[in-house]
C-alpha positions in Angstrom: 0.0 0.0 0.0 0.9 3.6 -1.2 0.2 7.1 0.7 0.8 8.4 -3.3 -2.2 6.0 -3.9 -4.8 7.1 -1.1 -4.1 10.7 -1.6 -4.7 10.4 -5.7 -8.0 8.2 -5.1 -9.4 10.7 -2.9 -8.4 13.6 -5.1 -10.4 11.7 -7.7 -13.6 11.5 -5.1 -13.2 7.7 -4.9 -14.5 6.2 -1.1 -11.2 5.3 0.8 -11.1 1.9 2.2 -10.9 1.1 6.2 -7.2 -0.6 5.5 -6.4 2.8 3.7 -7.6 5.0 6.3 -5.2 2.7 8.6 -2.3 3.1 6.9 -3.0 6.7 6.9 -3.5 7.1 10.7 -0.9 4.9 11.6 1.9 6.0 9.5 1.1 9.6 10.1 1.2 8.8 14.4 4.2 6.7 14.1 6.6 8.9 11.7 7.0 6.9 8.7 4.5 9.0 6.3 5.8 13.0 6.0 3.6 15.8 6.5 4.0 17.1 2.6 1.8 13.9 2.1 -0.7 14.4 5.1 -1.2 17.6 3.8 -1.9 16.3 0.3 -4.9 14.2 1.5 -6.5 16.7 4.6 -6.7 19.2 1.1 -8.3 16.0 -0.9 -10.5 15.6 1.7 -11.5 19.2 2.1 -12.6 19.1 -1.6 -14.0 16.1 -1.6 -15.6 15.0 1.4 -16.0 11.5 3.1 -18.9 9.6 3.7 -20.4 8.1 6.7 -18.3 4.9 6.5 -15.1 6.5 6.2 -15.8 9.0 8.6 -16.4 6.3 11.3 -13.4 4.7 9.8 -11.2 7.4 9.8 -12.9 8.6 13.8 -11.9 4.7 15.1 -8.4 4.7 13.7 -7.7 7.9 15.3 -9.0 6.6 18.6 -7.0 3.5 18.2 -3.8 5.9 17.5 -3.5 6.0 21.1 -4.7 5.1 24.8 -8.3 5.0 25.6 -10.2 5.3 28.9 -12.1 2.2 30.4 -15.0 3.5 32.5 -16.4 0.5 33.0 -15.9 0.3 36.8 -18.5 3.1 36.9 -22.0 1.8 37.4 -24.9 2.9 35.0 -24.5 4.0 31.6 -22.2 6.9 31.0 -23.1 10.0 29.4 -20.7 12.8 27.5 -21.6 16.3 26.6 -19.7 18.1 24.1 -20.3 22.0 22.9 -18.3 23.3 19.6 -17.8 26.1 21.7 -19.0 29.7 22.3 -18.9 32.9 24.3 -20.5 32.6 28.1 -20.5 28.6 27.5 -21.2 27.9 31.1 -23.4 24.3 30.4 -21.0 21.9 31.8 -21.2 23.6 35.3 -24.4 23.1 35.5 -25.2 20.3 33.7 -22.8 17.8 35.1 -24.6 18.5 38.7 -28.0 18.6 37.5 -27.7 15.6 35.8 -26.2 13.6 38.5 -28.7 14.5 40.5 -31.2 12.4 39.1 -28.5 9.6 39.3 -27.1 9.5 35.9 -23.2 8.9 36.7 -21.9 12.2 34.6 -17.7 11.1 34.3 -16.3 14.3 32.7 -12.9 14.6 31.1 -12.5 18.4 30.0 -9.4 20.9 29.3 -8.3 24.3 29.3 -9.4 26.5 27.0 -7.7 28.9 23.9 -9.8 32.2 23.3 -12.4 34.0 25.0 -12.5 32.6 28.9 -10.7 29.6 30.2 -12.2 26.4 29.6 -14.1 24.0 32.2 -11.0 23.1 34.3 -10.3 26.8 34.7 -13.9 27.9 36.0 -13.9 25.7 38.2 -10.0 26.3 39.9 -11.5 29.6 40.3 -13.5 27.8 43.5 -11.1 28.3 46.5 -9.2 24.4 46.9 -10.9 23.1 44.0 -8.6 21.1 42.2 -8.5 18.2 39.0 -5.2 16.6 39.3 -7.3 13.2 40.9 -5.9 9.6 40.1 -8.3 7.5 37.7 -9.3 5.2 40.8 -9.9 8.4 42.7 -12.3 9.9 39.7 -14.1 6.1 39.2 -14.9 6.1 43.0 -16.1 10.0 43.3 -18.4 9.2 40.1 -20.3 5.8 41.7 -20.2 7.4 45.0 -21.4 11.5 43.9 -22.8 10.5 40.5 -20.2 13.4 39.5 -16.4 14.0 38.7 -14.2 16.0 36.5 -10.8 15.8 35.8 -8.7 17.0 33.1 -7.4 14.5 30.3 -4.9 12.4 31.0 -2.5 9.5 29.5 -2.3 9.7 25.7 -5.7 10.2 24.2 -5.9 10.5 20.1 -2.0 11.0 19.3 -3.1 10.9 15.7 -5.4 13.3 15.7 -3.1 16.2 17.8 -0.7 16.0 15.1 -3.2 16.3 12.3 -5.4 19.4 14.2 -1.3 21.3 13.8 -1.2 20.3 10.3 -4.3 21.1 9.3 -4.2 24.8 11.5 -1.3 25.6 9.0 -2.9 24.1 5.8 -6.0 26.1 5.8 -8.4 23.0 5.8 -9.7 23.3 9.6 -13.4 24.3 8.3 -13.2 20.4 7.0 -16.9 18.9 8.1 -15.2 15.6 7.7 -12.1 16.3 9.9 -13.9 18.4 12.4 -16.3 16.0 13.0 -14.0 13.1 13.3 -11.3 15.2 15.5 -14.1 15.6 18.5 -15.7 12.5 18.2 -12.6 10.7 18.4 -11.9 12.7 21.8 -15.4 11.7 22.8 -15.3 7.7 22.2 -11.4 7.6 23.2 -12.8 9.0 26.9 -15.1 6.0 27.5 -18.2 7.1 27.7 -21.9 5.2 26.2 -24.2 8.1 24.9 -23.2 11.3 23.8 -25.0 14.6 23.7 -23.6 17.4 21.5 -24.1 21.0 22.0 -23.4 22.6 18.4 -23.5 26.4 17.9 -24.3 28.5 15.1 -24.1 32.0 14.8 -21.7 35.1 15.0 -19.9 33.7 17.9 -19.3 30.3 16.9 -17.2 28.4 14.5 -20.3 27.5 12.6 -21.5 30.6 11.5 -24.3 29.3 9.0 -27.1 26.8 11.0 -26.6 24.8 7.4 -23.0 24.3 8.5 -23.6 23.4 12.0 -26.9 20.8 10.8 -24.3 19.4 8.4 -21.3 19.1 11.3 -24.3 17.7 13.7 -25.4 14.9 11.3 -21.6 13.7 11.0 -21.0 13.6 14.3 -24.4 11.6 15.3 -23.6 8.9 12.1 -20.3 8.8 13.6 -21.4 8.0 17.0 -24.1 5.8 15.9 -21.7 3.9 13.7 -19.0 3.4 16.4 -22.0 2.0 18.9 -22.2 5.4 20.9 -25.9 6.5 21.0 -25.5 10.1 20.1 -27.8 13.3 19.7 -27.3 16.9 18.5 -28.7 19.9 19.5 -28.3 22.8 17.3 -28.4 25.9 19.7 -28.0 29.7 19.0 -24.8 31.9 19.9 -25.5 35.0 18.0 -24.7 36.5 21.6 -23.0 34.9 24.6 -25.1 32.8 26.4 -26.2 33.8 29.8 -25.0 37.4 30.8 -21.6 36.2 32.2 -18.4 36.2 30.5 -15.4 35.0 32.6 -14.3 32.3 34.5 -15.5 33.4 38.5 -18.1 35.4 36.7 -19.5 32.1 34.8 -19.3 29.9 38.0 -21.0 32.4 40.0 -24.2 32.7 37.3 -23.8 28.3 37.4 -24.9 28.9 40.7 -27.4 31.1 40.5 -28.6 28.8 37.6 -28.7 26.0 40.1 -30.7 27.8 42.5 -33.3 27.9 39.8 -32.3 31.9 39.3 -30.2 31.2 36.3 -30.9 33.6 32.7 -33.9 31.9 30.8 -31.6 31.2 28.1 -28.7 29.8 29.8 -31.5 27.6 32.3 -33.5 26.3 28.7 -30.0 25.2 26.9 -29.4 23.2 30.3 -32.6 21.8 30.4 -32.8 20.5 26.7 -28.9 19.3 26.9 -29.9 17.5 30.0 -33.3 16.1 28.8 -31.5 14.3 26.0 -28.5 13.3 28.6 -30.9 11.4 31.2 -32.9 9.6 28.4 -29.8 8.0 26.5 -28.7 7.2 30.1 -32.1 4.9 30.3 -33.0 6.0 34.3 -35.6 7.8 32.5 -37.3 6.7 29.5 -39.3 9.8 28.1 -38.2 13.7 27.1 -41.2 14.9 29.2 -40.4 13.0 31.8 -36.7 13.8 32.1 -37.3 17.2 31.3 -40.1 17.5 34.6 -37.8 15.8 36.4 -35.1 18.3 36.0 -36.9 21.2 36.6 -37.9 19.3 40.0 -34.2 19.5 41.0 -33.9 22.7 40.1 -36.2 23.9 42.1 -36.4 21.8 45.3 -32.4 22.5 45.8 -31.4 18.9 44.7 -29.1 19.7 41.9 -27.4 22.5 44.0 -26.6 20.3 46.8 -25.4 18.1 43.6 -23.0 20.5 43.2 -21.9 21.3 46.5 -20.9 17.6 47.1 -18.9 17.6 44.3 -16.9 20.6 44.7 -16.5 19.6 48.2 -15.2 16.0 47.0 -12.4 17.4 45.0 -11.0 19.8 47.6 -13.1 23.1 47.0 -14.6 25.4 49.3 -18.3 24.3 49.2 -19.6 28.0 50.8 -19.1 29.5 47.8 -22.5 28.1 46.7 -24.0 30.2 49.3 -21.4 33.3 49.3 -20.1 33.5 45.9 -18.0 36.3 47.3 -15.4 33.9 48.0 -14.6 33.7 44.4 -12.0 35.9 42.9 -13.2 39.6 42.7 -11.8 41.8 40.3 -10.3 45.4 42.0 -12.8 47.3 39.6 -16.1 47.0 38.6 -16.8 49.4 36.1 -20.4 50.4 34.3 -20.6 51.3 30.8 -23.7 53.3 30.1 -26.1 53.1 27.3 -26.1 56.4 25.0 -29.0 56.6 23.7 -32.8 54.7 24.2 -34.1 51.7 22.5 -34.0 48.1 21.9 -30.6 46.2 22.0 -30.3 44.8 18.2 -27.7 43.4 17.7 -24.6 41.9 20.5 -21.5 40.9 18.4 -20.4 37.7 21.0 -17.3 37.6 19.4 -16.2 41.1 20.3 -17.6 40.8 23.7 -15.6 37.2 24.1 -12.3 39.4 22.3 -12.9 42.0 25.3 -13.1 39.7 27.9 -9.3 38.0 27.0 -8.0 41.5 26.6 -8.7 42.0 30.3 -7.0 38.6 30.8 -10.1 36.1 31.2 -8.9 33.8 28.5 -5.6 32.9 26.3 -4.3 33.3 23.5 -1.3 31.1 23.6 -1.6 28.1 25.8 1.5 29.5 28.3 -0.6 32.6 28.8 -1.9 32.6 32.8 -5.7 33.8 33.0 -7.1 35.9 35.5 -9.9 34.1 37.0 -11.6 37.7 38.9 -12.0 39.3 35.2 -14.6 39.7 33.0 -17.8 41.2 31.3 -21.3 41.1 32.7 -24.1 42.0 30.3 -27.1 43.6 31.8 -29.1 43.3 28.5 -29.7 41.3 25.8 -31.0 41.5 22.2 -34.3 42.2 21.7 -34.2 44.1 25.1 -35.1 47.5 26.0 -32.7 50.2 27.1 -33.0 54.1 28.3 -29.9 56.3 28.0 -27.6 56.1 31.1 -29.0 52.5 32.1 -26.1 50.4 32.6 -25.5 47.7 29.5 -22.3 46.0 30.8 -19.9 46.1 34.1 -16.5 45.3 33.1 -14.4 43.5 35.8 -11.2 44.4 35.7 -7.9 44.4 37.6 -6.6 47.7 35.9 -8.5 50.6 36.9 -7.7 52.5 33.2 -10.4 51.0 30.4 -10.3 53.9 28.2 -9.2 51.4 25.5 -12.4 48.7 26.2 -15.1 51.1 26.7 -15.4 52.1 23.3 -15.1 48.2 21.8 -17.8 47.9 24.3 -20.2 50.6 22.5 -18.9 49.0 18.9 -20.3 45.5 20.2 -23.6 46.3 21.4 -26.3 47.8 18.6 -29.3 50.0 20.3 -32.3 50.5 17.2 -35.2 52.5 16.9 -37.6 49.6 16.2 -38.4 46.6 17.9 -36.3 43.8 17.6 -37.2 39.9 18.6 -34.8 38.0 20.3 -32.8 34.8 18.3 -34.3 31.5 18.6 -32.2 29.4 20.7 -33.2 25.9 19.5 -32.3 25.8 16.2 -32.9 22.2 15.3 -32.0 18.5 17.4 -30.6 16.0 15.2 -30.9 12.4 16.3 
């Protein structure tokens, strides 16, 4: 077998076999293929595309690149959430607990974030003791005893797909469908769980800008899972602005809270809910969507899923009073209002300028070595479709430098008032099973 001979079969749009997609994997992860000829066939494939079979292929070889996590020591059937990402992404906080409170074991592996905020692990090291570095036997017990862990990835997950995410950053064929799709659900299946439930965005401040785009990315990813014997569902949610009104790493734990206390923002508390819905119904301890979903808002209400939480930052080392004070958080020197100018209805929130804002004050990275500040951040205090009068507060920047003359006006440049009235995005685009 040939790499000159898979690359020229798929630049003629002929289906690659599993034994080619192998070879592929296996002699990119080991050395023996160069990247001249990896970057041949990522281009081939960007033109060209992959069907269902290969993609499951290609998703399995990748997974078998390198080690993969056994949870079955972990009663019940596990259940993974995944979001494509977004600004104000707060889900997993809430989520994880919520879930486990109806006794579906959530065992989450997550990471650090590049961009806008830190990623999960970050949020929650903002909690005072809170910390991830947890053996797996440690992580297997918290999950059957809590129902809920997270810890960050460990051992050697998906070697294959690490070095072809750096090729294909400097090959210009990340916005593949095929290689997207195939990058996280290798991540997902390597990690051990049964079900998956993805969270894909669409809109100005997410990678999918077009809902055609994330509805074709979504239907990969569920064939994919489906194929490799992962029961799988999409949602398709909105992230034309940052979800919630929180952007930052204490900020977002502290509005999880809130969430959990059943005070959450409607749209962050309905995303939650419908994730979760789908996440307690693949787990089988609840066989209906009405059902899961009542059940839910039960535990929301009656304090069940907040004391959830509370056991499980307590069971990795954090300072469980910050559920009730979340004063103890970081706190940012400054808390600084920005004004609206002039009257009207919010039209339009650019997310991707407000999550660009909130790393310039140092709430998320822009190289991996960068060190976040966990205090800093934006809080919205209106959203689109919202009315405003002139002087009424829009945002309070948190920050640890008391001079913002440089953010205030990004601020104004990211936040649309119009005359007319304006409805607010649908947040539910589509759920793709």
């Amino acid at each position: 077998m040939r790499m000159y001979d898979i690359i020229e079969k798929k630049r003629d749009g002929l289906i690659l076999s599993e034994d080619e997609i192998r070879y592929f994997i296996s002699g990119y992860t080991n050395g023996t293929i160069p990247d001249y000829q990896v970057s041949a066939l990522l281009m081939a494939i960007y033109f060209q595309g992959m069907n269902q079979t290969e993609l499951a292929y290609l998703t399995k070889a990748m997974v078998d690149s390198g080690d993969t996590i056994d949870l079955s020591a972990i009663e019940g059937v596990k259940v993974d959430k995944h979001s494509t990402g977004g600004v104000g992404d707060t889900t997993t906080l809430i989520l994880a607990p919520l879930v486990a409170s109806l006794g579906v074991p959530v065992a989450k592996m997550s990471g650090r974030g590049l961009g806008h905020t830190g990623g999960t692990l970050d949020k929650l090291e903002s909690i005072p003791g809170f910390h991830i570095e947890i053996t797996r036997d440690e992580f297997i017990q918290r999950v059957n005893q809590n129902k809920v862990a997270v810890i960050g990835q460990t051992g050697n997950l998906t070697p294959a797909d690490k070095k072809i995410y750096s090729l294909r950053d400097v090959t210009a064929t990340v916005n593949s469908i095929p290689l997207i799709a195939s990058s996280i659900m290798s991540k997902k299946i390597a990690a051990g769980s049964d079900a998956i439930v993805l969270d894909v965005k669409t809109g100005q401040g997410a990678f999918m800008k077009q809902a055609s785009e994330a509805e074709e990315l979504a239907k990969s990813m569920v064939a994919i899972g489906n194929k490799t014997n992962r029961k799988t569902i999409a949602v398709i949610s909105d992230m034309n602005q940052p979800l919630g009104y929180a952007v930052g790493n204490a900020l977002e734990v502290k509005e999880a809270i809130e969430t959990l206390q059943g005070n959450g923002p409607k749209d962050l508390t309905e995303l939650c809910l419908t994730l979760g819905t789908y996440m307690v119904v693949l787990s089988g301890v609840v066989q209906t969507e009405k059902e899961a979903r009542k059940k839910l808002e039960e535990n929301l209400q009656n304090g069940k899923a907040l004391q959830t939480f509370k056991l499980f930052i307590e069971s990795q080392g954090g300072d469980p009073q910050v559920v009730d004070d979340p004063d103890r958080l970081p706190q940012a020197k400054y808390k600084i209002e920005v004004p609206a100018k002039k009257s009207g209805t919010v039209s339009k929130i650019i997310a991707d300028d407000i999550g660009t804002i909130a790393m310039s004050l140092g709430a998320g990275r822009q190289t991996k070595d960068d060190v976040i500040d966990l205090a800093v951040g934006i809080v919205l205090h209106k959203k689109i479709g919202e009315s405003v009068k002139a002087g009424e507060t829009l945002v309070t920047i948190h920050s640890n430098h008391e001079d913002i003359s440089d953010i205030k006006p990004k601020i104004y440049e990211s936040i649309l008032i119009s005359g007319d009235n304006v409805t607010s995005p649908r947040l539910i685009h589509n759920i793709i099973s």
